[in-house]
ZAKELUM-171874 format. One record per atom (N, C-alpha, C): x, y, z; atom name; residue in one letter. Coordinates in nm, 2 decimals. Layout:
     c1     c2     c3 atom res
      X      Y      Z   CA   A
...
END
This chain:
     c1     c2     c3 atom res
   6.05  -0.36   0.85    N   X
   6.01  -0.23   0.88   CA   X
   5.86  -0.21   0.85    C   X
   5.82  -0.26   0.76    N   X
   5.64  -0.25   0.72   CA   X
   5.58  -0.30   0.83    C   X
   5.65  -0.44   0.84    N   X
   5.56  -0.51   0.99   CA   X
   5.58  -0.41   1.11    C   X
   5.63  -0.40   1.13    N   X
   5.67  -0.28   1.25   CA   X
   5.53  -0.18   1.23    C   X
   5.54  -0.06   1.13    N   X
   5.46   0.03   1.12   CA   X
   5.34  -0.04   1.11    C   X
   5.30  -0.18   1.09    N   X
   5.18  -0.20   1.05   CA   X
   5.13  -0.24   1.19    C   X
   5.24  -0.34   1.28    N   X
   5.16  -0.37   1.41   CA   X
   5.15  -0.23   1.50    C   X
   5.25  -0.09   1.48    N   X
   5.24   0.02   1.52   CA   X
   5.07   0.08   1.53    C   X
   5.02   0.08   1.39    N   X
   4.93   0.14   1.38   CA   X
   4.75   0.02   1.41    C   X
   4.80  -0.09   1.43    N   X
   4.67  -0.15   1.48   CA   X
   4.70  -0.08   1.62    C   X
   4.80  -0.13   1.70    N   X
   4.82  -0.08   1.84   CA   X
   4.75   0.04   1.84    C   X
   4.75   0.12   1.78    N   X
   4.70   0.26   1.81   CA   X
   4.56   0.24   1.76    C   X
   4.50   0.20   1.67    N   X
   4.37   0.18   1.63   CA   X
   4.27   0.11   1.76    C   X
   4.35   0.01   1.83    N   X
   4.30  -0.06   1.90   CA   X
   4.30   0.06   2.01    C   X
   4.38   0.11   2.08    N   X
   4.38   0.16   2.18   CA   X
   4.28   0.32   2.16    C   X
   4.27   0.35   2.02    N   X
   4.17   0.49   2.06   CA   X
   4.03   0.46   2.02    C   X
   4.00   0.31   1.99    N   X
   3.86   0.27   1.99   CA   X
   3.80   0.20   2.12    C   X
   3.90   0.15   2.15    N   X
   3.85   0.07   2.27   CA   X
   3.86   0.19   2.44    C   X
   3.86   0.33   2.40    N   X
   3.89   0.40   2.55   CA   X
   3.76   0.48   2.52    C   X
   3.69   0.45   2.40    N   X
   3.59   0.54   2.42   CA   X
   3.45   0.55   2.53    C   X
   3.36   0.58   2.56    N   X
   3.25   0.65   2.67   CA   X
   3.13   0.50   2.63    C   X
   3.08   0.42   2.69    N   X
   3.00   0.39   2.70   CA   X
   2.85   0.46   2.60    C   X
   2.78   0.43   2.50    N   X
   2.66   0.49   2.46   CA   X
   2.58   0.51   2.56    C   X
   2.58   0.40   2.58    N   X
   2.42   0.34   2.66   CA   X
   2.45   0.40   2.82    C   X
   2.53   0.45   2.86    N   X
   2.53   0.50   2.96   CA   X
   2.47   0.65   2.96    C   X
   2.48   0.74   2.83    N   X
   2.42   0.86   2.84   CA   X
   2.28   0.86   2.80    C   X
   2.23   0.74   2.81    N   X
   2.09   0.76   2.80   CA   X
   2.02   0.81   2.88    C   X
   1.91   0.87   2.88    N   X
   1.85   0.92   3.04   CA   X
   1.70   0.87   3.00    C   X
   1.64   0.81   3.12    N   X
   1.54   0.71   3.15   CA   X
   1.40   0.81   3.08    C   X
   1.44   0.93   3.11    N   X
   1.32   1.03   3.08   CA   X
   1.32   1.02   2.94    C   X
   1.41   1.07   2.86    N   X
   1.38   1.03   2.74   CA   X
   1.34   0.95   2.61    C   X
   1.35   0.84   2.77    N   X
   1.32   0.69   2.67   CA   X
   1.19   0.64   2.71    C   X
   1.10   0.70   2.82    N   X
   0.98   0.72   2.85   CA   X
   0.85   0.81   2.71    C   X
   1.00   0.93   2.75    N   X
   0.86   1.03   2.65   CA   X
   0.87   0.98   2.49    C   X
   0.96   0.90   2.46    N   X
   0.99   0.83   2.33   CA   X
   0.93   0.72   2.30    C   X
   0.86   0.60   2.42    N   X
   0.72   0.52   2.40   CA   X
   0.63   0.61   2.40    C   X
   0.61   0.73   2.49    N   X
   0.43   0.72   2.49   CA   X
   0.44   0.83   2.34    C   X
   0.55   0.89   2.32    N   X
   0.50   0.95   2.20   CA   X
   0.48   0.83   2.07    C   X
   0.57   0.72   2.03    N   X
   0.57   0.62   1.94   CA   X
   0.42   0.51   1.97    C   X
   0.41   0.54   2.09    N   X
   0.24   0.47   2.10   CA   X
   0.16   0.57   2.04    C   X
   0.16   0.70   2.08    N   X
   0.00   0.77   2.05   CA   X
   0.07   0.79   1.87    C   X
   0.12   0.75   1.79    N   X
   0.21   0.78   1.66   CA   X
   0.09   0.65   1.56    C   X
   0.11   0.58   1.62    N   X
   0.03   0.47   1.54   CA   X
  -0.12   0.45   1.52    C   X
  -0.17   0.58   1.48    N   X
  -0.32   0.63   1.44   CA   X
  -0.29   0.58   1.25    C   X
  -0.40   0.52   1.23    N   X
  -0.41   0.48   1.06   CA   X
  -0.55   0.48   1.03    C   X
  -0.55   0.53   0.89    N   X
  -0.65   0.53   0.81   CA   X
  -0.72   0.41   0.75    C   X
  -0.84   0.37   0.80    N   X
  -0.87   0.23   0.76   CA   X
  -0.97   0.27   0.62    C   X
  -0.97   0.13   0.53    N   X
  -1.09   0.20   0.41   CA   X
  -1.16   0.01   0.46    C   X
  -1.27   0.09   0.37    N   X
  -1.39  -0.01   0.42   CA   X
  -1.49  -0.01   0.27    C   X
  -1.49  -0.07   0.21    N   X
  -1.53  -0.08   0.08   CA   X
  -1.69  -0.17   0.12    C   X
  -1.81  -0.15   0.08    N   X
  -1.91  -0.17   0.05   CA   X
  -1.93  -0.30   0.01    C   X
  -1.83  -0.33  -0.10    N   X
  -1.83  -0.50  -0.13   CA   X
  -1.73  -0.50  -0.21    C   X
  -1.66  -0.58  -0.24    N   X
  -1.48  -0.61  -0.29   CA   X
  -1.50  -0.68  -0.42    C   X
  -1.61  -0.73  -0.45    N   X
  -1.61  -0.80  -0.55   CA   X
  -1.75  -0.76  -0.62    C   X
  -1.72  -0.75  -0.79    N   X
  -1.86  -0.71  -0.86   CA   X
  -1.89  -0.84  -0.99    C   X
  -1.95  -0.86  -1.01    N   X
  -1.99  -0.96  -1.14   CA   X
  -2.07  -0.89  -1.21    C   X
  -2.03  -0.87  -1.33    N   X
  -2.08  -0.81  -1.47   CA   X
  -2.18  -0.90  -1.50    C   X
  -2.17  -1.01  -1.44    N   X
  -2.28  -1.15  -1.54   CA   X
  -2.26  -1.17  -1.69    C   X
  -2.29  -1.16  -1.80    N   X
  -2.30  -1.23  -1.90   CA   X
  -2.28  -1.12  -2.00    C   X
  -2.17  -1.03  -2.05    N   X
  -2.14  -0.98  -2.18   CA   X
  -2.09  -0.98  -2.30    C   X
  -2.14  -0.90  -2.39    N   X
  -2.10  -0.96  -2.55   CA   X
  -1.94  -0.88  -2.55    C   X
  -1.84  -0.98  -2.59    N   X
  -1.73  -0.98  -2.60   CA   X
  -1.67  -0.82  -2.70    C   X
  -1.62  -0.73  -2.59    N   X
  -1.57  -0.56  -2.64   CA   X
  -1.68  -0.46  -2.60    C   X
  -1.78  -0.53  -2.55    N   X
  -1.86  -0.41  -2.45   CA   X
  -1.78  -0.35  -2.37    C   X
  -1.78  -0.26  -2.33    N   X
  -1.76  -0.14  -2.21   CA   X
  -1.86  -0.15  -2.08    C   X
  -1.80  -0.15  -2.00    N   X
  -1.86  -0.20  -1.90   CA   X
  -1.80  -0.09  -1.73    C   X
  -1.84  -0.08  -1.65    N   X
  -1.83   0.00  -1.57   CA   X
  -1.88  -0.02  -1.42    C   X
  -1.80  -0.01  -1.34    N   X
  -1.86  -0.03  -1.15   CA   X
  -1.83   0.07  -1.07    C   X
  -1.91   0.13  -0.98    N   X
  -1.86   0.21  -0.89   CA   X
  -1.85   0.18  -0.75    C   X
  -1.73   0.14  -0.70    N   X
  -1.68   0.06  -0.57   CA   X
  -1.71   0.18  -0.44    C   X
  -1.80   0.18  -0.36    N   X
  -1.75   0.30  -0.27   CA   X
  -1.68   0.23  -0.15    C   X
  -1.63   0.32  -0.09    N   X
  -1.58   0.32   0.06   CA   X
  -1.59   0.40   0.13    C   X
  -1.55   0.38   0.29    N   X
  -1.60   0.51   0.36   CA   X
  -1.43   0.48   0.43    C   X
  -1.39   0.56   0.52    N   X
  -1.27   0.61   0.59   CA   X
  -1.33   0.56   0.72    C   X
  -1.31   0.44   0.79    N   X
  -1.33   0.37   0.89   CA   X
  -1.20   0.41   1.02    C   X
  -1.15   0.49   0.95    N   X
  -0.99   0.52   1.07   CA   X
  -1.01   0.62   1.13    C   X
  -0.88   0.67   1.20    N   X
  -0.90   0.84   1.28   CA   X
  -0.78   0.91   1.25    C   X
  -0.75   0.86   1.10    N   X
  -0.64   0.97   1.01   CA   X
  -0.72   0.98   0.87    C   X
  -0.64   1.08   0.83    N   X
  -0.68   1.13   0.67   CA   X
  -0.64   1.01   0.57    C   X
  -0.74   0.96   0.48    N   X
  -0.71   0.83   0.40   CA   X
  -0.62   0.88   0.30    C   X
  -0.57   0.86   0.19    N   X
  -0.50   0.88   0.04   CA   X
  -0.47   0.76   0.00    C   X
  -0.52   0.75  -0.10    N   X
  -0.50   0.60  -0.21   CA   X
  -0.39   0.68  -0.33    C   X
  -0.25   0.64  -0.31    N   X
  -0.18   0.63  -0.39   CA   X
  -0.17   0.62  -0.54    C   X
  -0.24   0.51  -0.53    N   X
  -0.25   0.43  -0.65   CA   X
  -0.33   0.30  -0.65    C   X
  -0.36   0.27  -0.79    N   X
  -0.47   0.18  -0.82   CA   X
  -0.42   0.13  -0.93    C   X
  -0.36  -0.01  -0.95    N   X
  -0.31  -0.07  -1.07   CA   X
  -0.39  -0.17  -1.12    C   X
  -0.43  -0.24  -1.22    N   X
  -0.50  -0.34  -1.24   CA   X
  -0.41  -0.46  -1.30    C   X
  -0.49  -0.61  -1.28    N   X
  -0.39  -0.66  -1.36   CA   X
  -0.37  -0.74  -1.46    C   X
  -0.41  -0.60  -1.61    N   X
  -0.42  -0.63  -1.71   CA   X
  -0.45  -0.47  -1.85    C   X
  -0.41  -0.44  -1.90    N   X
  -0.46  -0.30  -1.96   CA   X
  -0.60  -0.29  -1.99    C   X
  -0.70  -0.37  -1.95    N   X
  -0.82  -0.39  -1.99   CA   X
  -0.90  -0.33  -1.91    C   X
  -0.87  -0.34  -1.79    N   X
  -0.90  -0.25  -1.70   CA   X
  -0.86  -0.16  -1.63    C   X
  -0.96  -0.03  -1.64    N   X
  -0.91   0.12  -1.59   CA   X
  -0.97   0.19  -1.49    C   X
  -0.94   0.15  -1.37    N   X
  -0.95   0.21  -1.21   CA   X
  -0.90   0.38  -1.21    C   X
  -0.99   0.46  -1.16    N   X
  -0.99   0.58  -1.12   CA   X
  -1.06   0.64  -1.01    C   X
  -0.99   0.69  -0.90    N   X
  -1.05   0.70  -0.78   CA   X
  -1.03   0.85  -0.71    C   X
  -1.11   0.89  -0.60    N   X
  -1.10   0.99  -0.57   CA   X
  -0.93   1.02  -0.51    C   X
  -0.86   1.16  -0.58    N   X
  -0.75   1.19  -0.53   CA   X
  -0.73   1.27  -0.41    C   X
  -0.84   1.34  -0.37    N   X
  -0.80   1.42  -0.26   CA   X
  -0.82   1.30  -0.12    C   X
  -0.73   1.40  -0.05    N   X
  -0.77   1.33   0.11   CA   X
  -0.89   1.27   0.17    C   X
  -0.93   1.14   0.19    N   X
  -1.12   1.14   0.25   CA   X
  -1.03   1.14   0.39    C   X
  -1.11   1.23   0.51    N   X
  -1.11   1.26   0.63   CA   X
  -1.17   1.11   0.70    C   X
  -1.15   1.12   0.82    N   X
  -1.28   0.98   0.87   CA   X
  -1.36   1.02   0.87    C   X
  -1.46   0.96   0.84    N   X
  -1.61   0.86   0.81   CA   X
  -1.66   0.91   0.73    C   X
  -1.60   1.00   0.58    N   X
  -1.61   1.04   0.47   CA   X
  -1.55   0.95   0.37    C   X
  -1.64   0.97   0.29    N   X
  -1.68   0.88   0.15   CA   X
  -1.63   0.87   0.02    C   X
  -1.57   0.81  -0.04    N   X
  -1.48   0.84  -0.18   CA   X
  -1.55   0.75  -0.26    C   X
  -1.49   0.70  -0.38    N   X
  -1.52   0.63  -0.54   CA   X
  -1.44   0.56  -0.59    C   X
  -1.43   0.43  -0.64    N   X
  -1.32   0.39  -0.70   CA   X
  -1.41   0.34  -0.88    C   X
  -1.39   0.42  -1.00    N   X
  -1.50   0.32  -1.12   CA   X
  -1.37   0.26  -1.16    C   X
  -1.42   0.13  -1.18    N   X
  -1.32   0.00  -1.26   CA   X
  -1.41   0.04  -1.38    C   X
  -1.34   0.07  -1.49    N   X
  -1.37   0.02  -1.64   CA   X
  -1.35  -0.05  -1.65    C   X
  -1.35  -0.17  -1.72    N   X
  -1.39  -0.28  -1.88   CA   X
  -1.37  -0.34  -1.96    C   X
  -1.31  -0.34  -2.02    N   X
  -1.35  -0.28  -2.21   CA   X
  -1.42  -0.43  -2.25    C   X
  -1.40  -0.54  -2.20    N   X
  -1.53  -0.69  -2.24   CA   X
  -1.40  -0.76  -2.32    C   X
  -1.28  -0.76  -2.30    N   X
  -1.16  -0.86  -2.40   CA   X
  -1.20  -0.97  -2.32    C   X
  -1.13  -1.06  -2.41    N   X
  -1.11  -1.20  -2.38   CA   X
  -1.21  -1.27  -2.35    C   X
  -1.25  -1.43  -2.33    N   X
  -1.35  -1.49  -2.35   CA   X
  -1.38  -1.59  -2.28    C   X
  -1.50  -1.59  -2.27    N   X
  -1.57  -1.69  -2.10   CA   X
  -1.56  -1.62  -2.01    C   X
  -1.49  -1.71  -1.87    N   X
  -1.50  -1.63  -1.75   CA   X
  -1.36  -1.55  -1.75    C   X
  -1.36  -1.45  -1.70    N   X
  -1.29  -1.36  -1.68   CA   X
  -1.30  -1.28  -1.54    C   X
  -1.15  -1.26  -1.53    N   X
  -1.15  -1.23  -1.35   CA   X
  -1.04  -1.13  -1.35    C   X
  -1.03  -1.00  -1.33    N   X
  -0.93  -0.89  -1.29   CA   X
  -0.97  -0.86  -1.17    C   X
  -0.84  -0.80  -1.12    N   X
  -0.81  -0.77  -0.99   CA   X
  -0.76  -0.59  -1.01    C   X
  -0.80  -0.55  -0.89    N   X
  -0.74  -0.38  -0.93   CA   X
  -0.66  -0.40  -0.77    C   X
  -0.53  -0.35  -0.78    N   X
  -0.45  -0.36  -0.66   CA   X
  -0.45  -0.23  -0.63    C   X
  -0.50  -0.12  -0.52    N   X
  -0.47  -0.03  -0.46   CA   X
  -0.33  -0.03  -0.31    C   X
  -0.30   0.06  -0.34    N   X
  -0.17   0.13  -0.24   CA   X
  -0.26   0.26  -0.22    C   X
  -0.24   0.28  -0.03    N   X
  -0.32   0.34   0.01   CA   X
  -0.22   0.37   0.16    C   X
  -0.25   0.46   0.23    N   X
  -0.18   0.47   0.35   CA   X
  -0.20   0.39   0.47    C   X
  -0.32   0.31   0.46    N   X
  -0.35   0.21   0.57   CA   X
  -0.23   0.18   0.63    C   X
  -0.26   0.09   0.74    N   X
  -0.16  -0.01   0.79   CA   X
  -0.09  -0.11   0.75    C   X
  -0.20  -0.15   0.63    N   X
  -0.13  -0.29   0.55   CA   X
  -0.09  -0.25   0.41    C   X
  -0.12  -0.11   0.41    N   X
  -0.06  -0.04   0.25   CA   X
  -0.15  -0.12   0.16    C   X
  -0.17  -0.25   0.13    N   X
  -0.24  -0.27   0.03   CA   X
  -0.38  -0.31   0.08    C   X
  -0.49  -0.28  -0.05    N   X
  -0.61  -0.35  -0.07   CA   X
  -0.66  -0.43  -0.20    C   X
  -0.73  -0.43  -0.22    N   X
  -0.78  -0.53  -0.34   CA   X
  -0.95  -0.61  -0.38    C   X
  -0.97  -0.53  -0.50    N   X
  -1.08  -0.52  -0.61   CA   X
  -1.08  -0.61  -0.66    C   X
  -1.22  -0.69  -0.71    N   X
  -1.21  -0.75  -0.83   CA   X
  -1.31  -0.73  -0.86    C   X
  -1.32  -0.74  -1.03    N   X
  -1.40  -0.78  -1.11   CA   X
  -1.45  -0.92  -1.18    C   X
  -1.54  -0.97  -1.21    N   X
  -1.52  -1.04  -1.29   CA   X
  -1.66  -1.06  -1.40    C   X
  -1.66  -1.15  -1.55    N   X
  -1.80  -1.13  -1.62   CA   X
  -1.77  -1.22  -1.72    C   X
  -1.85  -1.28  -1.78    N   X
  -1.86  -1.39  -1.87   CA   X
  -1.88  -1.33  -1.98    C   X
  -1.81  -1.35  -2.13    N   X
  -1.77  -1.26  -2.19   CA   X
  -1.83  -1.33  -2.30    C   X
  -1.89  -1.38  -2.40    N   X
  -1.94  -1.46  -2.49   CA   X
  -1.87  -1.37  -2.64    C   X
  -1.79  -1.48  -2.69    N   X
  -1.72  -1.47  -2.78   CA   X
  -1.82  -1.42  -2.91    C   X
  -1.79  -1.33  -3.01    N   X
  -1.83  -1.26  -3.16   CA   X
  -1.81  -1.39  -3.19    C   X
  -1.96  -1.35  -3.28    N   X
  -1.98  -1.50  -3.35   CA   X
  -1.92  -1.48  -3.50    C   X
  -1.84  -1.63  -3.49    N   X
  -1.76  -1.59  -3.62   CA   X
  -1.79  -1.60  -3.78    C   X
  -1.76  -1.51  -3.83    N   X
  -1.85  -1.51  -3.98   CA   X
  -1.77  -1.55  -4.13    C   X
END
């Protein structure tokens, strides 16, 4: 009796899935026209253009404070926003302009510092930004000469 109601109810499952309408038949050509050229003219992005990507502090005494000001300009033909700006290390502290730069308006990014660690030294500040490729990327780097020990 189970087998029974069970082949009953595939039989019916089968038959009110398989009588359904074609999707793809109610498509209409016009709407799949105005749905490229709108998804073409859609893909406008905010480009950033940084001045130079990389800074060298050259030669500091180890726990100096130290500071750079990265500029960029808005190279796109949308409104830029930088998300976020992470570094990768607590040593350095990236702070940048929050409001919208428009195109071919000008923003700030200052990488702080603080001079840890010893010899060459290399941080990276990773920004998220609305570009196309979402990400960009800072460095720093400065030769740190170790406290002389007493």
């Amino acid at each position: 009796m189970k087998k029974g109601i069970l082949l009953l109810a595939l039989v019916a499952a089968f038959n009110f899935t398989s009588c359904k309408d074609n999707a793809a038949d109610k498509v209409q050509a016009e709407n799949v026209e105005e749905a490229a050229v709108r998804d073409a003219q859609a893909t406008v992005y905010p480009e950033i253009s940084f001045e130079e990507t990389e800074h060298d502090f050259g030669t500091i005494a180890q726990g100096t404070n130290v500071e750079h000001t990265f500029t960029f300009t808005n190279t796109g033909k949308a409104p830029l926003v930088i998300t976020n700006a992470t570094s990768s290390c607590g040593c350095t502290v990236p702070t940048w302009t929050k409001d919208p730069i428009a195109p071919g308006e000008t923003g700030e990014m200052v990488v702080k510092f603080n001079g840890s660690g010893q010899n060459q030294v290399t941080k990276t500040v990773n920004i998220t930004a609305n570009t196309e490729t979402g990400k960009e990327q800072l460095k720093i780097k400065a030769f740190v000469e170790p406290k002389a020990q007493s």
